[in-house]
N, C-alpha and C positions, 0 to 999 in steps of 0.2 A: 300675667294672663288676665284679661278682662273676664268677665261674666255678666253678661245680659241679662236683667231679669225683667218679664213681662210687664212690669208696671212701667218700668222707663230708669230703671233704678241700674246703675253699671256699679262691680264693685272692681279695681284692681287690687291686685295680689301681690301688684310688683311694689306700688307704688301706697300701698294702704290706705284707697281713698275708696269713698262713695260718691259719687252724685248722680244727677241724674242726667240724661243725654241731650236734652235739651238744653242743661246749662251747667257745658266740663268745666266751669269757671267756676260753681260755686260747687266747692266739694271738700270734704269732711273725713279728715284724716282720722282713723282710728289705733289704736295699738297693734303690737306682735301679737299677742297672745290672744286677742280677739279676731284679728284678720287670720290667722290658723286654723283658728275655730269656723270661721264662717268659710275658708275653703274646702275645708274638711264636710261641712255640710252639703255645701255646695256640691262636691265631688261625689258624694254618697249618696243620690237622691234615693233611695230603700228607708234613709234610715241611719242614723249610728248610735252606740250604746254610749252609757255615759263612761264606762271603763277604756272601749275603744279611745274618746276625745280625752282623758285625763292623761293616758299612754303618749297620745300622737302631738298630742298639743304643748303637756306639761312634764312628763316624766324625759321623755325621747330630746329635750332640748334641757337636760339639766337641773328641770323644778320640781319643785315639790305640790303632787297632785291635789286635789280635795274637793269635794263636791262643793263647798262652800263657792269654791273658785269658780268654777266651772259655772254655779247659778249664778254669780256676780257678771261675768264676763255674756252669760248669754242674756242677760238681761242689760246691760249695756249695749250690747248690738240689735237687740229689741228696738232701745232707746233711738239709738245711731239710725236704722233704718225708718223709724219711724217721724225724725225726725227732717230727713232727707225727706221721702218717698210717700209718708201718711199714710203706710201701710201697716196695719200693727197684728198680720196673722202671717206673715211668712214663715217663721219660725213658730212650730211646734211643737209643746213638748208629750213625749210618750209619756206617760206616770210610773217612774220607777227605773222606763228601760233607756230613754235615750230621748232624742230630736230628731225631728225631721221638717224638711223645706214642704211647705204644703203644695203641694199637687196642683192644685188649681192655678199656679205662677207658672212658667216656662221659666226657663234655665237653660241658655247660649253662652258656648263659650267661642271667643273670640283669642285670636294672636296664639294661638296655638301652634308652637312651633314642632314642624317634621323633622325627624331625625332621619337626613338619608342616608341609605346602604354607602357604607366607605366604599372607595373604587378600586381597592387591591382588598384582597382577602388578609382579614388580622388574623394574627393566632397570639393566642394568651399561653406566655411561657411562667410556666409556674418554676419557682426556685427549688431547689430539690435539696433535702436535709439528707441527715443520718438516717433519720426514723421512716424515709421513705425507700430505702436501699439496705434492708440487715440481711438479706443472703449473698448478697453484690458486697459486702464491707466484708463479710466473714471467709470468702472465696479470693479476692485481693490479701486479706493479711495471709491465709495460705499461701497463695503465689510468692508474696516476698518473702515469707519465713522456708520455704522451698529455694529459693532464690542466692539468700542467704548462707544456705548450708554447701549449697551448690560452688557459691564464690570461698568459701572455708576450704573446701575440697581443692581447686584450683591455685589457692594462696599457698598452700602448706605442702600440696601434693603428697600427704602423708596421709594416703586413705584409711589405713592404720587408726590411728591417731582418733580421727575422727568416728568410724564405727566400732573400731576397736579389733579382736583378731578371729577372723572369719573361719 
């Protein structure tokens, strides 16, 4: 997914670049864990806390979180942006809560793919256990232990035998 941003600055998401639209030729590939973080911004224009980006960026793909991280990496894309674009207020930080994309940019996104309605109706079959059936298991073993006694009766014909003397 691209993202436009006001000044002329494109970032893709797919392809973890920057540049600027005037020239897709010179452009400035950044890392995973930076381009995470900057769609994450991106996609959050309110705002996101610094707990939310250590979750969604670091922990949720296997790392180990840390504010130390977190200020390294946003200040690297500080960097990245500003070395692209000569913009160096996009990113702002809350003191304490979070960052946010400053207000005064716009923020377009582009290649945004629709997901259209399938053409037959899906239905989602879920697998069914034990633990979803304990009065249906417990009415079954009835049945065959009934079942059972029934084919004893039949085998021996000695109804005797079986209940004993009536």
């Amino acid at each position: 997914m691209k993202y436009i941003i006001d000044t002329g600055l494109v970032f893709d998401s797919d392809e973890r670049t920057l540049f600027l639209q005037e020239s897709p030729d010179e452009s400035l590939e950044i890392g995973a864990i930076t381009a995470r973080l900057f769609v994450e911004m991106l996609e959050n224009v309110a705002g996101v806390e610094r707990d939310y980006l250590l979750d969604v960026v670091w922990s949720n793909h296997g790392l180990k979180p840390s504010n130390n991280n977190l200020n390294n990496h946003i200040s690297l894309l500080r960097k990245n942006i500003a070395s692209i674009a000569e913009v160096d207020d996009l990113i702002i930080t809350l003191p304490k809560k979070g960052f946010v994309v400053n207000k005064k940019y716009s923020v377009n996104v582009v290649g945004d793919v629709a997901v259209e309605p399938p053409a037959e109706e899906t239905r989602v079959v879920k697998k069914a256990s034990a633990r979803d059936y304990p009065v249906t298991l417990w009415l079954l073993s009835i049945t065959v232990l009934i079942l059972l006694v029934l084919l004893g009766l039949v085998v021996t014909k000695d109804y005797h035998a079986i209940f004993g003397r009536c």
